[in-house]
ZAMARGU-4260 file (C-alpha; in steps of 0.2 Angstrom, whole numbers, plus 5000, padded with zeros to 4 digits):
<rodrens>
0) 5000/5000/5000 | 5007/5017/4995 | 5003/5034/4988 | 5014/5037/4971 | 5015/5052/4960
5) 5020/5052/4941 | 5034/5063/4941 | 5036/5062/4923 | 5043/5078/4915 | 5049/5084/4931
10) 5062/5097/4929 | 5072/5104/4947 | 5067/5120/4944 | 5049/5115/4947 | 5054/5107/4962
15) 5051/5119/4977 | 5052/5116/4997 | 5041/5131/5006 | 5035/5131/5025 | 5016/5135/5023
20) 5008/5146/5040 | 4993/5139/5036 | 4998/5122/5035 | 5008/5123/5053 | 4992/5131/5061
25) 4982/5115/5055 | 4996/5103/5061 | 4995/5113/5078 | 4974/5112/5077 | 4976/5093/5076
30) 4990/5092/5088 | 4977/5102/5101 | 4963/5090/5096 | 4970/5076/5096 | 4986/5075/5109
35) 4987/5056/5110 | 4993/5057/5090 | 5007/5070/5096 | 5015/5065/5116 | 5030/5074/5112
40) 5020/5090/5110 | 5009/5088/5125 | 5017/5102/5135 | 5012/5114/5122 | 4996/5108/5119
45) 4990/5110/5137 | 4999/5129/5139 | 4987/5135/5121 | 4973/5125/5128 | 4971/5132/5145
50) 4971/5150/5138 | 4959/5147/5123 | 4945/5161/5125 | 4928/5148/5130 | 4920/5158/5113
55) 4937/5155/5101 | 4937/5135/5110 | 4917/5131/5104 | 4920/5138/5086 | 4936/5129/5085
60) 4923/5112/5090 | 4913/5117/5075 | 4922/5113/5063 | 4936/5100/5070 | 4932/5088/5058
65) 4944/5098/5046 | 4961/5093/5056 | 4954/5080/5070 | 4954/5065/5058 | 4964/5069/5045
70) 4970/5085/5037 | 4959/5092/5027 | 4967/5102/5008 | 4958/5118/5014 | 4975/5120/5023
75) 4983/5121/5007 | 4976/5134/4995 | 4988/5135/4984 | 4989/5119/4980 | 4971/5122/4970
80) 4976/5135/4960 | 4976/5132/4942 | 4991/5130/4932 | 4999/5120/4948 | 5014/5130/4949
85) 5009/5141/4965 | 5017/5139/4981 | 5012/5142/4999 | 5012/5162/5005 | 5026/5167/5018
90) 5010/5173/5028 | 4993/5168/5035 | 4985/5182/5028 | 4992/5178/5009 | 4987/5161/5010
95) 4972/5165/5015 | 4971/5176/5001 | 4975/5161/4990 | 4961/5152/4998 | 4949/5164/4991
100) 4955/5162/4975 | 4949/5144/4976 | 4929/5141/4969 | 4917/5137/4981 | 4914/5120/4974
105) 4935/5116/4977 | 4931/5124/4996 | 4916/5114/4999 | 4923/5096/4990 | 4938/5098/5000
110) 4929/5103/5018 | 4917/5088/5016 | 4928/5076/5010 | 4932/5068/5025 | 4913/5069/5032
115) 4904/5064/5018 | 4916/5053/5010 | 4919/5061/4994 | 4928/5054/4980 | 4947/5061/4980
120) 4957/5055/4965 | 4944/5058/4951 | 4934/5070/4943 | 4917/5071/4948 | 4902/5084/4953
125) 4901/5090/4972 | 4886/5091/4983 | 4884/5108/4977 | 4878/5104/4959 | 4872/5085/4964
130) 4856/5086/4975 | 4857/5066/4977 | 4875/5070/4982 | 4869/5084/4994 | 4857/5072/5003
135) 4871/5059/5003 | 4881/5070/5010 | 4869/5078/5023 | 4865/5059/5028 | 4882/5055/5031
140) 4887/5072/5040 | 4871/5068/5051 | 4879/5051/5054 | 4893/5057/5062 | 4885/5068/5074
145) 4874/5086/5076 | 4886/5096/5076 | 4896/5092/5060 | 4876/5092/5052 | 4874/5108/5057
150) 4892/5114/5049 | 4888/5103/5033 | 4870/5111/5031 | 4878/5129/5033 | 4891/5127/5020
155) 4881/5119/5008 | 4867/5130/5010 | 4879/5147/5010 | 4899/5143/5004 | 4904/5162/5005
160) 4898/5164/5025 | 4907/5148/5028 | 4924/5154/5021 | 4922/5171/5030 | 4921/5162/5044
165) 4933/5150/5043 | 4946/5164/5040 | 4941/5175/5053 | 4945/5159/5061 | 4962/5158/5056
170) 4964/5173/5062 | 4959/5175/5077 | 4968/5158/5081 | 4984/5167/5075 | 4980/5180/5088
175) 4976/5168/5102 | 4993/5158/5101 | 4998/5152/5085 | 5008/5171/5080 | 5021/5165/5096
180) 5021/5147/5089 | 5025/5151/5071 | 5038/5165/5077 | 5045/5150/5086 | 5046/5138/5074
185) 5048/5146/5057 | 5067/5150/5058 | 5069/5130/5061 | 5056/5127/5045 | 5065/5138/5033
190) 5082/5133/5038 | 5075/5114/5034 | 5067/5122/5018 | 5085/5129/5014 | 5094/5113/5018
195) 5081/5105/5007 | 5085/5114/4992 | 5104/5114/4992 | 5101/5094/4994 | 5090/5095/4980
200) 5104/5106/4969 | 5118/5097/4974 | 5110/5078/4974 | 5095/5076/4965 | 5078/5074/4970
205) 5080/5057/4975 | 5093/5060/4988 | 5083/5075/4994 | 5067/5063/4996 | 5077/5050/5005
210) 5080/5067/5018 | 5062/5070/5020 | 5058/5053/5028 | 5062/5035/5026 | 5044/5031/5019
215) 5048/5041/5005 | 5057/5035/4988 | 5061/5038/4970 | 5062/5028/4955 | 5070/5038/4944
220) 5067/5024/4928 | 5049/5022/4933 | 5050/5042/4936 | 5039/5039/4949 | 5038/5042/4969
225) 5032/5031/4982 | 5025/5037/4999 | 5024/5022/5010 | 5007/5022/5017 | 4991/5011/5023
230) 4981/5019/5009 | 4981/5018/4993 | 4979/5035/4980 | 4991/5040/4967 | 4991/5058/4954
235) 5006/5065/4943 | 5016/5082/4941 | 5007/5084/4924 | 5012/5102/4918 | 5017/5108/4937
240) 5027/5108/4951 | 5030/5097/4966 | 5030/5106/4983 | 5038/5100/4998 | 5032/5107/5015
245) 5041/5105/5031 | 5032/5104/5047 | 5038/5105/5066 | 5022/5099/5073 | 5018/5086/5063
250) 5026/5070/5066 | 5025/5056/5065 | 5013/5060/5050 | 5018/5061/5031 | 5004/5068/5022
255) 5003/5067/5003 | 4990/5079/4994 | 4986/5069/4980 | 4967/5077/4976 | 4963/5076/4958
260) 4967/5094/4948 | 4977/5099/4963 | 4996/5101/4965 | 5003/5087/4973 | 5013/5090/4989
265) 5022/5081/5004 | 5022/5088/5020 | 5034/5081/5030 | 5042/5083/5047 | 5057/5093/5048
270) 5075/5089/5052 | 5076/5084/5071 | 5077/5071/5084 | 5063/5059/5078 | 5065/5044/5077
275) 5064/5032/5058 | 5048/5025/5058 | 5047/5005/5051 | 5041/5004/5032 | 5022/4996/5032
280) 5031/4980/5025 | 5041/4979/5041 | 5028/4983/5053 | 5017/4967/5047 | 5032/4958/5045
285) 5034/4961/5064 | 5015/4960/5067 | 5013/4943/5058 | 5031/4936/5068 | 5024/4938/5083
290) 5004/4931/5078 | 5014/4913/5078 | 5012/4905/5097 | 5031/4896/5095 | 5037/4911/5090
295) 5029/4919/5105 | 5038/4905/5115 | 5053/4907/5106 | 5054/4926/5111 | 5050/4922/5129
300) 5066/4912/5129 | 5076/4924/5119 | 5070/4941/5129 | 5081/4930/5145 | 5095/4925/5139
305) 5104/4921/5123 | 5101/4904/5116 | 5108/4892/5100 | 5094/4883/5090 | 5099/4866/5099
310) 5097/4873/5115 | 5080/4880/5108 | 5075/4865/5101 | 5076/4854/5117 | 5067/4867/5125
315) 5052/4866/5115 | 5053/4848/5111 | 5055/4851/5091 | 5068/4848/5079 | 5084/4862/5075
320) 5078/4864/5057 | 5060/4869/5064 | 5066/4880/5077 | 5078/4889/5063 | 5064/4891/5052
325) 5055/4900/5067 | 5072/4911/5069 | 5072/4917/5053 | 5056/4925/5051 | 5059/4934/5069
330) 5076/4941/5060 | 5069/4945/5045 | 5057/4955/5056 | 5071/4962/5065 | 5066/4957/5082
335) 5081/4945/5085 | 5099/4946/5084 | 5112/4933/5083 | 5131/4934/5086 | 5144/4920/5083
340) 5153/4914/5101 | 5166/4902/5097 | 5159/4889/5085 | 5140/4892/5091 | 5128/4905/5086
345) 5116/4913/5099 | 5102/4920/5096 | 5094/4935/5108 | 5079/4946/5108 | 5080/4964/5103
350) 5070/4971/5118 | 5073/4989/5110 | 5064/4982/5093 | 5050/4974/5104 | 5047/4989/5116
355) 5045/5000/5101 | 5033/4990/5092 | 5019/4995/5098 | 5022/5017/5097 | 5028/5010/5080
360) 5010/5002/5074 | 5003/5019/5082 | 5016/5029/5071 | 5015/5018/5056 | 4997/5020/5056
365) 4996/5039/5060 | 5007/5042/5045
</rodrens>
């Protein structure tokens, strides 16, 4: 499972890394709705919560759908405008500007698309020109609760007051905490956005895409990029760019905007001290390693002491060439490790690789 883009055509100078404001303040809305996603950012989290304004903290509720879930495209305006060369503004109140440049129907398919299910990757007509689409979509918002029926019924019934409000939203968020935040953190995103770009000149794009996070690869042949992912979607450059946006409050999550017409972007977490998250292959490989009960055993043994297959064959009452069987899936998953002492070979659990596992299912998922 993967998110690819056809890179076909590509040329570097149609290659840009850019910090987006407005991206940041959604990663810092989702980060203050959902803290369980972000534990490194829990600190901050609970300092902007405990001062939100009861009146700013209720309208943020009405719409949390957008960035609770998921990340809604709304965040990234410029990415819908035609042509698919714009990038993000250097303020809030230019991208909002470049949000207003999008038509209502891109506004409303892109705020309901994660509440009502709307198709992502293909062309097709919104709730606003589809009345059996419009009931779908009311039935589905009502489905998940009054209050996002109440939001969904508003926007379909009056696009232009929803957008004035979201971005008096935006706003007033920037004046409640996120202006601090984004003073804080954008020296760190452009200096990542700088390095980014000198990798790009110096290397290639493939060496800069290896920078931006292990789940992230280029096959230059196929001219294609792969986004390791539990989902499935895939676009292409066509005639634009590709834009690469660095985040500080986003990890562990590697977000790919691969909405049909739009300009297709990573967001990515910046430089730091994260640690590499497992590819999806080796997370099952782990997952299906440890679904066997004499493997299971087998670990029990190993998390002790190290052990040789013959001694883990007369401890489980089965033959050596069952027991290496057993071992090689655990290596291959990487929970094991063997080293050569004299003429035997022991074999030990990683308890690092185990402990991990299960922030790294949490992680691999989130991305």
């Amino acid at each position: 499972m993967s998110v690819t883009i056809d890179i076909a055509g590509l040329t570097p100078e149609r290659v840009s890394v850019v910090p987006s404001p407005l991206a940041e303040l959604g990663m810092a809305l989702h980060a203050l709705s959902e803290p369980g996603h972000h534990p490194q950012l829990q600190g901050w989290a609970t300092a902007v919560s405990t001062r939100l304004a009861p009146g700013l903290a209720d309208r943020l509720c009405e719409a949390d759908f957008l960035w609770r879930t998921t990340f809604s495209d709304v965040f990234a305006p410029f990415a819908g405008i035609p042509g698919g060369r714009a990038q993000p503004g250097a303020t809030l109140t230019e991208e909002l500007d470049q949000l207003d440049q999008l038509t209502d129907e891109q506004f409303v398919h892109a705020a309901l698309e994660f509440t009502c299910q709307l198709r992502y990757d293909i062309a097709e007509p919104g709730p606003l020109d589809d009345p059996v689409l419009r009931r779908r979509s009311l039935e589905l918002a009502a489905a998940r609760g009054a209050v996002q029926e109440r939001f969904t019924l508003r926007l379909l019934d009056d696009p232009p007051a929803v957008r004035s409000w979201f971005r008096q939203l935006v706003l007033d968020c920037d004046e409640a905490f996120f202006a601090d935040t984004w003073a804080r953190l954008q020296p760190q995103l452009a200096a990542d956005a700088r390095h980014k770009t000198e990798l790009l000149r110096r290397k290639g794009l493939g060496e800069a895409l290896a920078s931006l996070s292990g789940a992230v690869s280029l096959d230059e042949e196929a001219g294609l990029i792969t986004v390791d992912k539990l989902l499935v979607g895939r676009t292409a450059i066509g005639g634009g760019g590709l834009v690469l946006v660095p985040t500080s409050l986003g990890w562990p999550h590697v977000m790919v905007l691969h909405r049909y017409g739009w300009q297709p972007t990573i967001t990515y977490p910046a430089s730091g001290s994260h640690p590499q998250v497992p590819s999806v292959e080796q997370l099952t490989r782990r997952l299906e390693a440890l679904a066997h009960p004499v493997r299971m055993r087998l670990c029990r043994h190993l998390a002790r002491a190290q052990h040789t297959t013959s001694e883990l064959a007369d401890a489980h009452g089965m033959s050596a060439p069952e027991i290496s069987r057993h071992l090689a899936v655990l290596k291959k998953a990487g929970l094991i490790t063997s080293g050569r002492r004299g003429r035997y070979v022991q074999h030990q659990l990683d308890l690092s690789a185990v402990a991990r596992l299960g922030s790294d299912f949490i992680e691999g998922v989130l991305r």
